[in-house]
Structures are given as C-alpha cells and as structure tokens.
C-alpha positions in Angstrom: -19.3 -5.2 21.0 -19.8 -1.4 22.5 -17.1 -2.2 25.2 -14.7 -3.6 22.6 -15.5 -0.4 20.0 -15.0 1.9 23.0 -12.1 0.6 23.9 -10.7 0.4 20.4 -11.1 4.2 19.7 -9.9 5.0 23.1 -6.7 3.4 22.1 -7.2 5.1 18.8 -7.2 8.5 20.3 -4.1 7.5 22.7 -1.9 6.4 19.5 -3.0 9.6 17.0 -2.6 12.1 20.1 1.0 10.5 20.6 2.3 10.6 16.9 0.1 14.0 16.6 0.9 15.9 19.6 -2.6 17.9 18.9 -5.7 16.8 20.9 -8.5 17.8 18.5 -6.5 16.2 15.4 -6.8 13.1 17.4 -10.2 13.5 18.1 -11.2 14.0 14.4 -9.6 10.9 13.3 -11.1 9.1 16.4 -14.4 9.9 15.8 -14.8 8.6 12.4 -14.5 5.1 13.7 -17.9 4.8 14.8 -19.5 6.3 11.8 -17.4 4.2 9.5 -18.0 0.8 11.6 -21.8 1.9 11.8 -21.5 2.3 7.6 -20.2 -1.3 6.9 -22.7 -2.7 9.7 -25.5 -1.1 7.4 -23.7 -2.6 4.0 -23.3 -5.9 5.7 -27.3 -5.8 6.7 -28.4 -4.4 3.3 -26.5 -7.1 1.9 -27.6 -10.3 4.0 -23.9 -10.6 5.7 -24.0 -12.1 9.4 -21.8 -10.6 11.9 -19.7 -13.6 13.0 -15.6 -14.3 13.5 -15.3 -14.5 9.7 -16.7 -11.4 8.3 -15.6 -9.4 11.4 -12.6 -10.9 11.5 -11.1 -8.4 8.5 -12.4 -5.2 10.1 -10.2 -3.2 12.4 -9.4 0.6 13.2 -6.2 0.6 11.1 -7.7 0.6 7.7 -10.5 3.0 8.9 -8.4 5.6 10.3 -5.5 5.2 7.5 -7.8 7.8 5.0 -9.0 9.9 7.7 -5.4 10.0 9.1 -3.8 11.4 5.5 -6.8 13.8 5.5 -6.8 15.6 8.7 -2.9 15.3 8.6 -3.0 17.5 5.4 -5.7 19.6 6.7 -3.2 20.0 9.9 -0.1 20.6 7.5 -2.1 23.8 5.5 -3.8 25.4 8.3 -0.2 25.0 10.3 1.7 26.6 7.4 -1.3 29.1 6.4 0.1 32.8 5.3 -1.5 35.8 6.7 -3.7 36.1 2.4 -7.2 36.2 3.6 -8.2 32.9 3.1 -10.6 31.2 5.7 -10.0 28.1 7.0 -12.9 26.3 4.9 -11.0 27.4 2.0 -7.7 26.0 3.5 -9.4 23.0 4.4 -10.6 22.4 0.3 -7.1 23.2 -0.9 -5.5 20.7 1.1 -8.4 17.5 0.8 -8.4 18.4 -3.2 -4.1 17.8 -3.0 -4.6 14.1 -1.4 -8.0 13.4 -2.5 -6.8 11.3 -5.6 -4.2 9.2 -4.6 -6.7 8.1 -1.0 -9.0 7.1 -3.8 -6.8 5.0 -6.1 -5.1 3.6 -3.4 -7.9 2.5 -1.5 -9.5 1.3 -5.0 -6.2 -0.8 -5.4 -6.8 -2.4 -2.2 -10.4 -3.3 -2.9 -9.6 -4.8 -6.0 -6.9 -7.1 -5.0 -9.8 -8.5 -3.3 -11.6 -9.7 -6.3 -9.9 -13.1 -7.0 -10.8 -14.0 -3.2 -14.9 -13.9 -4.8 -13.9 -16.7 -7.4 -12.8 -19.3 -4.9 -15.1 -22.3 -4.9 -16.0 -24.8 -2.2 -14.6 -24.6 1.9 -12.0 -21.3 0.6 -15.1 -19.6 -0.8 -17.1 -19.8 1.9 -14.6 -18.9 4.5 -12.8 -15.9 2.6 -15.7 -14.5 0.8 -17.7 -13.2 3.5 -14.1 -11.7 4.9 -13.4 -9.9 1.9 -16.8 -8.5 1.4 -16.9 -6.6 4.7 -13.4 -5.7 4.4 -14.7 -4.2 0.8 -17.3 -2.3 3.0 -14.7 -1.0 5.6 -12.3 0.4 3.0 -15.4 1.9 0.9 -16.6 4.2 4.4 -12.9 5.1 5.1 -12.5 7.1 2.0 -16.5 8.2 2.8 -15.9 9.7 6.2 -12.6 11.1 5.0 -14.0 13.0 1.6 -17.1 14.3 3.8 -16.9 14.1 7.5 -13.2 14.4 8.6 -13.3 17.8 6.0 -16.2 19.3 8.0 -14.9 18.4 11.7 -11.9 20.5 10.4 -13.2 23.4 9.5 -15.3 23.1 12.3 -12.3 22.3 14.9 -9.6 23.3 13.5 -9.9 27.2 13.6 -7.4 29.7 15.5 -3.4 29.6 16.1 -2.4 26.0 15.0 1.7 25.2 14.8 3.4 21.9 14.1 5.5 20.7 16.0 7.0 16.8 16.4 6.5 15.2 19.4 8.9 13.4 21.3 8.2 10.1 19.8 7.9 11.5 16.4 11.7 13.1 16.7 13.1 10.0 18.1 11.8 8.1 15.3 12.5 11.0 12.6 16.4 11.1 13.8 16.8 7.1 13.8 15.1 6.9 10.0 17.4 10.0 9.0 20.5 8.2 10.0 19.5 5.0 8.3 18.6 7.0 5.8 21.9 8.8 5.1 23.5 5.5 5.1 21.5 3.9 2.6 22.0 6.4 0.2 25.8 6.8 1.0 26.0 2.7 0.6 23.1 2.6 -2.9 24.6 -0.1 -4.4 24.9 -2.7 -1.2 21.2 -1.6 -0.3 20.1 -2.6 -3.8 22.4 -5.6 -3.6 20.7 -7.1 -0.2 17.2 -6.3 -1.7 17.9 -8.6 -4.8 19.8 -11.0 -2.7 16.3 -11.2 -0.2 14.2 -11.6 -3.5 16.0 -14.1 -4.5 16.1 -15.8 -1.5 12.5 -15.6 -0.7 11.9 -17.3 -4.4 13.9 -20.2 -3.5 11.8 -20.8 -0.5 9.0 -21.3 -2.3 9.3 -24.9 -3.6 9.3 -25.8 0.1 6.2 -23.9 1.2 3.3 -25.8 1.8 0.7 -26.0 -1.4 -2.0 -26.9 0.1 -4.3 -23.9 0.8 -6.8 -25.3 2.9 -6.5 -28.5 5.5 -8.7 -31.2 4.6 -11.6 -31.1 6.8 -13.5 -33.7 8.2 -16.7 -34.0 5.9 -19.0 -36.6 5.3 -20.0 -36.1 9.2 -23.3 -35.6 11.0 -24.0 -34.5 14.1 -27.4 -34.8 15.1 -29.7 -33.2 17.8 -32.7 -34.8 19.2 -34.7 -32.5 21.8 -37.5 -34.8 24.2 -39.8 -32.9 26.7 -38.4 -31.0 29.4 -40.1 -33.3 32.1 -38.7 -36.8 30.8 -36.5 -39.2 32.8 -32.8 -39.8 31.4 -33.7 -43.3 31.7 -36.9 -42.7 29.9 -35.0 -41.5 26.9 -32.6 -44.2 26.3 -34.5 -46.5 23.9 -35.2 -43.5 21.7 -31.4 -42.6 21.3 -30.5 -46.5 21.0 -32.8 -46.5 17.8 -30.6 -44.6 16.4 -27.7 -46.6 15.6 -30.3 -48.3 13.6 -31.2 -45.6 11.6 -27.4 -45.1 10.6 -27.0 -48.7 9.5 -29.8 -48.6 7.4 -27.7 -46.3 5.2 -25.1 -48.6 3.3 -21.9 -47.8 4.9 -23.2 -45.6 7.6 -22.7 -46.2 11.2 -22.6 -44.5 14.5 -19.5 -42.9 15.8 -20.7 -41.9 19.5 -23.6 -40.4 20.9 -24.6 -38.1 24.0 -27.0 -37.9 26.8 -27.2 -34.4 28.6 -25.1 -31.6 30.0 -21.5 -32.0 29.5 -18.3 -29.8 30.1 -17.7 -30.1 26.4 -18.9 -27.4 24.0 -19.6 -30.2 21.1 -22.4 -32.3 23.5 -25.7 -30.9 24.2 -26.0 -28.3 26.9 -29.3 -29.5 28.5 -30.4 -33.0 30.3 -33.1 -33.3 27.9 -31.3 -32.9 24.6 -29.6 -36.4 23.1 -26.6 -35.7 20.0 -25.1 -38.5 18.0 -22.1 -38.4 15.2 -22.9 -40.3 12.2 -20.1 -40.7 10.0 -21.2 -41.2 6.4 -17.8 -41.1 4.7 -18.1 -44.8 3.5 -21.8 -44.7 2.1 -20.0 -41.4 0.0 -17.0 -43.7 -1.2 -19.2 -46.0 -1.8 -21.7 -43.6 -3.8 -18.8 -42.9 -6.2 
C-alpha cells in the first residue's frame, strides 16, 4: 500500500508540474494526497469499513486532487496577476479561495449526493456498491477539507516572491488545438447543436437493446466447507473423516456433495495446507424444495 501511494503521488507531481509548469504548485497539490487518503482511512475505521477491492476500489488521486487543483490554481492566478497595492500574500491567498470556495462545495456536494440511491439497493447490489460509495463519500468529503484548510496555508507559506504565469508547452499545444475547434464550432452553431441532438437521440434508441439485468446471477445456495485435522496426521489417516461427509449432505433433503479436497493444490479455491480437507455442498435443491 505505501509503494502504491508513493508511486501514485509521484505520478501526481509529474502530471500537475507538466500542465503547471511551476514546481511548488505541484507540490502543494501533491501533498494533499496523503492527508486526504490518511482522512478517509480514519472515516472508514471510525465507521467499521474494511479496506478490501470494493471500498478501495472507488478511491483514486483524481477526485482528491480535483479541489486542491481549482484551489492552488486560483491561488497561482491572484498572486501571478497581484498589483504592486500593499496587500500580502495571505491576503491574496483569502481573496482568491473565498472566489472558488462555493462552487468546490456545491459541486462536490452534487457528487456526494448522486451517491445516495446506491445506499437503497438491497441484496448482492447493496452489498457490493454500498461499501464503494461510502468511501468514495469519505474521499470527496477530505478533498474539499484539505483544499478549504491545508492547500490555503501551504500557499501562503510557498507561494511568496516573484510568481508569473506562463503556459507550458503542453498547455499551448492543447490551448491552440481547442481554440481552433473552438472557432469552428461557433462559426458552424447550428450543425454543432444538430450532431448533439442527433447523438442524444441516438444513444436513446440504444437503450431497448442494453442489457437490463444489473447484476449476473450468482451461484448461491453453495457451501464450501473447511475442515482443519492436526498438523501431524497422515493423508490416509484422514480419509474416513472427509468420506463422512457426503453423509452429512444427504441427510439434508435435496442436498448432496459436489466435490471435495484433500491438501495443497495449485488452485486458489482448495485448501492451502496437507492437513486442511474442503468440500462443496450444493443446497440449491433442498432451497427449491423449501419453497
């Protein structure tokens, strides 16, 4: 997990200095990864969350860095522009987060809400998406946080002597290819507005031929059981306690034994030591029966 957050804000740093062209801009925005994964890690333990695939699946440095990123980048745009009025750069640095530090709010308050119907799902979809959108909740709630408190006080921290904008090379190469698209868009309004409708219409007559079910059926009705013997016992010695088993199954009305498992394996579903015995039940016709 450290290699893979080092990594991640290295990269981080590498993109922002790129699009930036300023060093200790980059390295604001950077440095409020850690502080902003280290806040959802605490909301996720205060709030009985496990750290597996699921829940960590929605977090990532793009919607951390996206507040920090409009804050410093207005912070950049002020103290670039500053006139020679007497104003000090903590000053500079509260007139430009109070300018953009409504709409980071409501927009990251949009986000978290369109979130909410994801709580309401019931069953397999609930369990999966729940967890997701609860630590993505926690993620975009310590974005805004290190942007309102910590990226502001880096700043005027950082941030202090002869600062002047200029576009990097990247930057003008992208600036002069959207000003040309631009320019023709607005020359050709009514075609642009044409192939927009034309697209929404489009993608609503593809809808009937979407798939509509949400979730695959999974295989329930399964169990896999694990039976553990001494650590000193012969394979051999073992057998007549696993062939009890299929026993066991049949005594439920329309169980029965799928397979079973004796020792180490190359598979990552058997068990892992010689000791260790697993067998699949399947119990889907005791439930069809139960109904």
């Amino acid at each position: 997990m450290i290699d893979i957050l080092i990594a991640g804000i290295v990269l981080v740093s590498i993109i922002l200095y790129v699009f930036l062209g300023h060093f200790r801009t980059a390295m604001i925005v950077a440095l409020t990864v850690p502080v902003a994964l280290l806040f959802t890690f605490g909301m996720m333990v205060l709030s009985g969350q496990s750290a597996n695939l699921i829940s960590l699946g929605a977090v990532d440095f793009g919607i951390i860095v996206d507040s920090t990123l409009i804050m410093v980048e207005s912070i950049f745009y002020h103290l670039a522009h500053r006139a020679s009025s007497g104003s000090t750069v903590p000053m500079h640095v509260m007139r430009a987060a109070r300018e953009v530090g409504r709409p980071i709010f409501f927009a990251t308050t949009i986000i978290v809400v369109a979130f909410l119907p994801l709580f309401t799902m019931t069953g397999v979809p609930g369990k999966v998406f729940a967890p997701m959108s609860l630590t993505y909740g926690f993620a975009l709630s310590g974005a805004p946080l290190m942007a309102f408190t910590l990226a502001p006080a880096l700043c005027s921290l950082l941030l202090t002597g002869p600062i002047g904008e200029r576009d990097t090379a990247v930057v003008e190469f992208l600036k002069n290819r959207y000003l040309a698209l631009l320019n023709w868009g607005l020359s050709r309004e009514w075609l642009v507005i044409g192939i927009a409708i034309l697209s929404l219409v489009m993608a609503l007559a593809a809808v009937p031929f979407i798939g509509g079910e949400f979730m695959p059926a999974l295989e329930e009705g399964n169990i896999w059981m694990r039976t553990t013997f001494p650590v000193d016992i012969f394979v051999r010695r073992g057998r007549p306690s696993r062939d009890r088993y299929p026993g066991n199954f049949s005594a439920v009305p329309g169980g029965h034994q799928r397979g079973f498992a004796t020792g180490p394996s190359r598979r990552r579903n058997r068990p892992d030591k010689f000791f260790q015995c697993g067998i699949l039940g399947d119990l889907k016709a005791a439930q069809r029966m139960a109904r």
